[in-house]
TORBAGU-820777 format. One record per residue: x, y, z of N, C-alpha, C in turn. Coordinates in nm, 4 decimals. Atoms other than C-alpha are relative to their C-alpha. Example, Ala and Ser with C-alpha at 12.3 -4.5 7.8 and 13.67 -1.06 7.14 Angstrom:
REM TORBAGU-820777
+----------+----------+----------+----------+----------+----------+----------+----------+----------+
!     n.xx !     n.yy !     n.zz !    ca.xx !    ca.yy !    ca.zz !     c.xx !     c.yy !     c.zz !
+----------+----------+----------+----------+----------+----------+----------+----------+----------+
!   0.0890 !  -0.1190 !   0.0000 !   1.2300 !  -0.4500 !   0.7800 !   0.0900 !   0.1200 !   0.0000 !
!  -0.0820 !  -0.1190 !  -0.0060 !   1.3670 !  -0.1060 !   0.7140 !  -0.0770 !   0.1090 !   0.0730 !
+----------+----------+----------+----------+----------+----------+----------+----------+----------+
***
This chain:
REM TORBAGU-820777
+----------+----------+----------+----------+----------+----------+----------+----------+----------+
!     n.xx !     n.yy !     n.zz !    ca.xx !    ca.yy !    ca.zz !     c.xx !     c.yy !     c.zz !
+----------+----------+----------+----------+----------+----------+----------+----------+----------+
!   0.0128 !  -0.0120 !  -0.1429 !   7.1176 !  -9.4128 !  -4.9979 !   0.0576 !   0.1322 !   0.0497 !
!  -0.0390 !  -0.1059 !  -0.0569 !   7.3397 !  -9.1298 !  -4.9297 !  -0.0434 !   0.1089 !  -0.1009 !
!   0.0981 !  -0.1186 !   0.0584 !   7.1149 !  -8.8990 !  -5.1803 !  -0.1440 !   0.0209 !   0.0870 !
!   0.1684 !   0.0160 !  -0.1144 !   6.7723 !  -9.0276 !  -4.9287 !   0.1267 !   0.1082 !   0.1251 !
!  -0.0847 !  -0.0791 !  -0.1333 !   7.0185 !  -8.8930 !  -4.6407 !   0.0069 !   0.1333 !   0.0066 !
!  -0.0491 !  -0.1829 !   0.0327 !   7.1146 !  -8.5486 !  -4.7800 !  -0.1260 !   0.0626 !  -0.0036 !
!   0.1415 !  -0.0585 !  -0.0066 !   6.7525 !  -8.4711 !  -4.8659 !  -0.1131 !   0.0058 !   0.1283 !
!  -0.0055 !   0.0216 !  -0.1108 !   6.6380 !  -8.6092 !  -4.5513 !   0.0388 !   0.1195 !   0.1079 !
!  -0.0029 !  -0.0801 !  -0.1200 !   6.8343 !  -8.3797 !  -4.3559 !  -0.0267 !   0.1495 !  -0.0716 !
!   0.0331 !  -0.1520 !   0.0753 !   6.8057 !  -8.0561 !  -4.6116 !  -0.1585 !   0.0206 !   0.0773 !
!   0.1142 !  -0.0258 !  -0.0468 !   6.4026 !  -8.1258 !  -4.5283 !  -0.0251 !   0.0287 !   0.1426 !
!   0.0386 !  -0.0334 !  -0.1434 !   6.4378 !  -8.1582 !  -4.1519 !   0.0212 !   0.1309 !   0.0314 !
!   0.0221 !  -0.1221 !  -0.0270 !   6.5803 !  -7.8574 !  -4.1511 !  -0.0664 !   0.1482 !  -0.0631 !
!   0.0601 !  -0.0708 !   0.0140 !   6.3787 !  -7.6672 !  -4.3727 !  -0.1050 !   0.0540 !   0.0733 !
!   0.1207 !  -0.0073 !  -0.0938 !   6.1209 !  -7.7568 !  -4.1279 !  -0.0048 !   0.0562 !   0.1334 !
!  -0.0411 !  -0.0652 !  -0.0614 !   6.3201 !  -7.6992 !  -3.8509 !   0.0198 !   0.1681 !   0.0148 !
!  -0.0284 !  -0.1396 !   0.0218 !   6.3906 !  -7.3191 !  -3.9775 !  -0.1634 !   0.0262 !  -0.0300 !
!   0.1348 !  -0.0345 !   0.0276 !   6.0113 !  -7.2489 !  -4.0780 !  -0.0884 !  -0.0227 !   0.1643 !
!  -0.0074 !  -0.0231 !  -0.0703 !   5.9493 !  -7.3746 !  -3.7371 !   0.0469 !   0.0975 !   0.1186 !
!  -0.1252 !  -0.1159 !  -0.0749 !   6.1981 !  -7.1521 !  -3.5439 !  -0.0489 !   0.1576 !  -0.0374 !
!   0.0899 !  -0.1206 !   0.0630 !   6.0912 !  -6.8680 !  -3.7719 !  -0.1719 !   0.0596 !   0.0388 !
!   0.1290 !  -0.0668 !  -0.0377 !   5.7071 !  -6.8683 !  -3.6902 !  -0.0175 !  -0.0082 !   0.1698 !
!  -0.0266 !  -0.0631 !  -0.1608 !   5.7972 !  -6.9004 !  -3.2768 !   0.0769 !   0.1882 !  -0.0326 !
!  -0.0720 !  -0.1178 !   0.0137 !   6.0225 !  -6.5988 !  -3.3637 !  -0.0985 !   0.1009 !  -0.0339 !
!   0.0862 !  -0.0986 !   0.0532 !   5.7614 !  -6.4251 !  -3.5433 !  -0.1137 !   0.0418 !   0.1379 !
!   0.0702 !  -0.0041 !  -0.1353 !   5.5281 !  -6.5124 !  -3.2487 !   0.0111 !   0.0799 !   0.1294 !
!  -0.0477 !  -0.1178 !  -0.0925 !   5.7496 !  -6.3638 !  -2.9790 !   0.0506 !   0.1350 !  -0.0281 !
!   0.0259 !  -0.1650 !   0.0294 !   5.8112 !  -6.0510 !  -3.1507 !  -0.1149 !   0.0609 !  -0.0247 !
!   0.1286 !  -0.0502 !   0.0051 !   5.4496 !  -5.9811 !  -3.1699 !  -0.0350 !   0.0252 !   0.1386 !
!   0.0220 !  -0.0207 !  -0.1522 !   5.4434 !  -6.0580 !  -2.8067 !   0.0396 !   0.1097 !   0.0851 !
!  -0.0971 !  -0.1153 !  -0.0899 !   5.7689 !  -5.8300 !  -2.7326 !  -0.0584 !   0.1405 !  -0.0380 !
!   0.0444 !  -0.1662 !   0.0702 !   5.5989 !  -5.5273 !  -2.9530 !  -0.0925 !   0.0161 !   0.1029 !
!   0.1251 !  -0.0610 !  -0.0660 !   5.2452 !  -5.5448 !  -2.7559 !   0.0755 !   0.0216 !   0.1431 !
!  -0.0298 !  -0.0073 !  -0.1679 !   5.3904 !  -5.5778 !  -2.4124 !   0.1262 !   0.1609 !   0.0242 !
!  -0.0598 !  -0.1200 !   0.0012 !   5.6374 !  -5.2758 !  -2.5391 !  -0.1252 !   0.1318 !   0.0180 !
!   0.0600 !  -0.1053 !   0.0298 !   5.3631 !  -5.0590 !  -2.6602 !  -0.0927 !   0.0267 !   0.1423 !
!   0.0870 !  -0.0196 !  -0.1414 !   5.1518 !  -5.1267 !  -2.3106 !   0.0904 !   0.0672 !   0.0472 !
!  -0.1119 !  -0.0549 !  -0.0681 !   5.4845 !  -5.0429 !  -2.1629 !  -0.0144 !   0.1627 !   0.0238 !
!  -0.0082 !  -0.0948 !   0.0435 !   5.4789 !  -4.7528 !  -2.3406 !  -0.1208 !   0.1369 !   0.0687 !
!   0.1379 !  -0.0971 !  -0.0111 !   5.1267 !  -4.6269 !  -2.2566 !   0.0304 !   0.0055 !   0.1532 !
!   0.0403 !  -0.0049 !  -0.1178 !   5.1142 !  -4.7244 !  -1.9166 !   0.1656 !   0.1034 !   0.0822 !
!  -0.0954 !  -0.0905 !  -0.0771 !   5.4658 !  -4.5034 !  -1.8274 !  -0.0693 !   0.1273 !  -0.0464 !
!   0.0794 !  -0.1478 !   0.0279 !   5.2864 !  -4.2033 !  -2.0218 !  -0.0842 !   0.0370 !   0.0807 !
!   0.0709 !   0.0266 !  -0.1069 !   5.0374 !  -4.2567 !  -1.7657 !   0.0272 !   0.0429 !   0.0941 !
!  -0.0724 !   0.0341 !  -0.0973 !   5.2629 !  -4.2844 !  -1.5221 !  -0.0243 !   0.1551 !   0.0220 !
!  -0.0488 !  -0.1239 !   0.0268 !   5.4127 !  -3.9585 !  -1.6041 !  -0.0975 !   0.1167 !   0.0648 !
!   0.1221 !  -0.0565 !   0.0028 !   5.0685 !  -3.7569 !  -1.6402 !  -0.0857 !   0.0057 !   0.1059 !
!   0.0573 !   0.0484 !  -0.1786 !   4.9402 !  -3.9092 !  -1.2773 !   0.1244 !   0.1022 !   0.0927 !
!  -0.1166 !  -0.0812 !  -0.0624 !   5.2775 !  -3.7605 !  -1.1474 !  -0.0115 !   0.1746 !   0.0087 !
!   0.0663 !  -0.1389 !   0.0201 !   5.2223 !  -3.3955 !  -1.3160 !  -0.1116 !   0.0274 !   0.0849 !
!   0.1556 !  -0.0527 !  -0.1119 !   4.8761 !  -3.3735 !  -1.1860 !   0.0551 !  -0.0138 !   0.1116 !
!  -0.0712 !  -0.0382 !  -0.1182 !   5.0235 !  -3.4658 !  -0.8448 !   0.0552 !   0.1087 !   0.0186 !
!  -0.0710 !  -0.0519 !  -0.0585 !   5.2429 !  -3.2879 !  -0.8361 !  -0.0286 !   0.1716 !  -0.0018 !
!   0.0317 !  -0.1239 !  -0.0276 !   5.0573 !  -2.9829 !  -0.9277 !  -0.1107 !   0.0126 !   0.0531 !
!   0.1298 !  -0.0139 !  -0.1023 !   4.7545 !  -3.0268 !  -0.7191 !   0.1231 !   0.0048 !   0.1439 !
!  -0.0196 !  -0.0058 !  -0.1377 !   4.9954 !  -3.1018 !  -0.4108 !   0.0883 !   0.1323 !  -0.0169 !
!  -0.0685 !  -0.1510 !   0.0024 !   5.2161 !  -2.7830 !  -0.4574 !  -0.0493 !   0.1106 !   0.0611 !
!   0.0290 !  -0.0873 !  -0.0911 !   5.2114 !  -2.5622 !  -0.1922 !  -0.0900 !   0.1187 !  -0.0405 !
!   0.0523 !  -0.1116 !   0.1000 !   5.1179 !  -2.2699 !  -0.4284 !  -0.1426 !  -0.0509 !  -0.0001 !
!   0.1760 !   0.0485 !   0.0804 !   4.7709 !  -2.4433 !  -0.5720 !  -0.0434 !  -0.0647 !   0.1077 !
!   0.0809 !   0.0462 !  -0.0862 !   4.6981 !  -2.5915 !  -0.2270 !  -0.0369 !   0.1187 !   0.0782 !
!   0.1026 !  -0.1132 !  -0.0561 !   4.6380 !  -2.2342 !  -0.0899 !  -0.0944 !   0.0914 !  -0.1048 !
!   0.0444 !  -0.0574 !   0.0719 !   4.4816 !  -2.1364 !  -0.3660 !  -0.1417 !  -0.0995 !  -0.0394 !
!   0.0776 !   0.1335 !   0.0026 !   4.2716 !  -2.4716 !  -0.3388 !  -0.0766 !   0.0806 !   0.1488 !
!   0.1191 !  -0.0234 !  -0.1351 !   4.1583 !  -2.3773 !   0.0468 !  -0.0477 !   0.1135 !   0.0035 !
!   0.0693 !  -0.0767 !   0.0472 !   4.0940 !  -2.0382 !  -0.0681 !  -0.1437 !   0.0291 !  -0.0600 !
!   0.1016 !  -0.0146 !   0.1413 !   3.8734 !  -2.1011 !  -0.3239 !  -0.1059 !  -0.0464 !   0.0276 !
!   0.0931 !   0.1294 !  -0.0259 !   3.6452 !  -2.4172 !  -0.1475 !   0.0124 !   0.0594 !   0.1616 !
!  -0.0640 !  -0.0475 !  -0.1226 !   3.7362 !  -2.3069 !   0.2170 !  -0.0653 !   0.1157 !   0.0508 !
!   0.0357 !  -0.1229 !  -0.0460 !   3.6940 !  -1.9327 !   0.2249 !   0.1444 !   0.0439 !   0.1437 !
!  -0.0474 !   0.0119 !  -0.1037 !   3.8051 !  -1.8893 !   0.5660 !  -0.0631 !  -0.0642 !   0.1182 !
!   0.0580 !   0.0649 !  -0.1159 !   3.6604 !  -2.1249 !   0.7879 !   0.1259 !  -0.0871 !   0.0739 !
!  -0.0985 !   0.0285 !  -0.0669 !   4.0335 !  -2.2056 !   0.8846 !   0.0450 !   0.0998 !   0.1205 !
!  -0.0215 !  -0.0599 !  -0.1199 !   4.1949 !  -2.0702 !   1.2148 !   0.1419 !  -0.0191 !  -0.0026 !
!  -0.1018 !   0.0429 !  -0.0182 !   4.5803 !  -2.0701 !   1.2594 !   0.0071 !  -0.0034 !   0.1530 !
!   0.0116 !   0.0260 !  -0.1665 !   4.6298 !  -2.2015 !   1.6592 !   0.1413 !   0.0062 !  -0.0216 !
!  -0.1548 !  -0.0472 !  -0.0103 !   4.9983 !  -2.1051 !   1.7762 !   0.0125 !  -0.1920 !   0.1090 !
!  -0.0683 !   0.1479 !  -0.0824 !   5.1446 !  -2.4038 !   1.8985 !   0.0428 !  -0.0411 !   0.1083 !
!   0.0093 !   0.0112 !  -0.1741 !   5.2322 !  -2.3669 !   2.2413 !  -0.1301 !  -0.0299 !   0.0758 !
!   0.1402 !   0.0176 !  -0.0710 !   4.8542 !  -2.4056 !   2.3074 !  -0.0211 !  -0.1171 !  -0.0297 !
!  -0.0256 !   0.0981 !   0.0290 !   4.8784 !  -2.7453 !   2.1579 !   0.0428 !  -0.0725 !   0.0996 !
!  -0.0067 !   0.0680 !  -0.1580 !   4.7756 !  -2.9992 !   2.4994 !   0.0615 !  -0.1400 !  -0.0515 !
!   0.0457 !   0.1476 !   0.0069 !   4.9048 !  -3.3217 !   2.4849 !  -0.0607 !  -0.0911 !   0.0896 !
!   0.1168 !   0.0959 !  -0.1297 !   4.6810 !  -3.6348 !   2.5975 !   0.0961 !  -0.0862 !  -0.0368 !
!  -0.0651 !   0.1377 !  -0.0162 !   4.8317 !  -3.9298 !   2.7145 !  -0.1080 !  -0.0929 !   0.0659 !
!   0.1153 !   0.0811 !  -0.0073 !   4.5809 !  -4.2383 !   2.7405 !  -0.1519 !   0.0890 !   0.0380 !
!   0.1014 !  -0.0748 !   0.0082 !   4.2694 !  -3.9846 !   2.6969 !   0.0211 !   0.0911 !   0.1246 !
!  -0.0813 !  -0.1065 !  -0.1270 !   4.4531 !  -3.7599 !   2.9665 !   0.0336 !   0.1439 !  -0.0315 !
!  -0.0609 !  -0.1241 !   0.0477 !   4.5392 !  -3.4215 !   2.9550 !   0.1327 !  -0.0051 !   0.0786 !
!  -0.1896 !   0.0323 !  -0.0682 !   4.9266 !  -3.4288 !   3.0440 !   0.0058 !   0.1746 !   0.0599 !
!  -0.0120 !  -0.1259 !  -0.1023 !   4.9908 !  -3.1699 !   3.3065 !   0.1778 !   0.0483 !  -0.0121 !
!  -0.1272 !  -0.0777 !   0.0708 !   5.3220 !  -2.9519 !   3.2560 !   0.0371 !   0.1093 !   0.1284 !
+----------+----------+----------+----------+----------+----------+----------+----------+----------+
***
C-alpha cells in the first residue's frame, strides 16, 4: 500500500510537471511573438517620427513651397489683418 502511494504521487507529478512545462513552453512562444511585433512596430514608430520630423522642419518646408509653390505666396503684414466678429467687420 504505501509502495501504490509513492508511485501514485511520483506519477501525478510527473504529469503535473510535463503539464506546467508545455503551458510554459506555450507562453514563451506567446511572450517572443508579441516581443518581436513589439519590436517591429517601435521601429516603425521611430521611422514615422524621422520622416516627420524631416518633412515638418522648417528648412525642407521652404524648400517644399519653393519647389511645388513657386511663388504664388504673398506675405500680408499683420496690422492689415481685420477681425470679424459674427460675419462682421469689427470697427477699431
Amino acid at each position: 500500500m504505501k509502495n501504490f502511494l509513492i508511485i501514485t504521487f511520483v506519477l501525478i507529478l510527473v504529469i503535473l510537471t510535463s503539464v506546467v512545462k508545455t503551458s510554459t513552453r506555450n507562453l514563451e512562444g506567446k511572450i517572443f511573438a508579441i516581443e518581436e511585433e513589439v519590436k517591429l512596430l517601435s521601429n516603425k514608430k521611430e521611422l514615422i517620427l524621422l520622416e516627420n520630423n524631416y518633412l515638418s522642419s522648417p528648412e525642407r518646408l521652404f524648400e517644399l513651397k519653393n519647389t511645388l509653390f513657386k511663388n504664388d505666396f504673398d506675405s500680408i503684414n499683420l496690422k492689415k489683418i481685420i477681425l470679424l466678429k459674427n460675419n462682421e467687420r469689427e470697427s477699431k
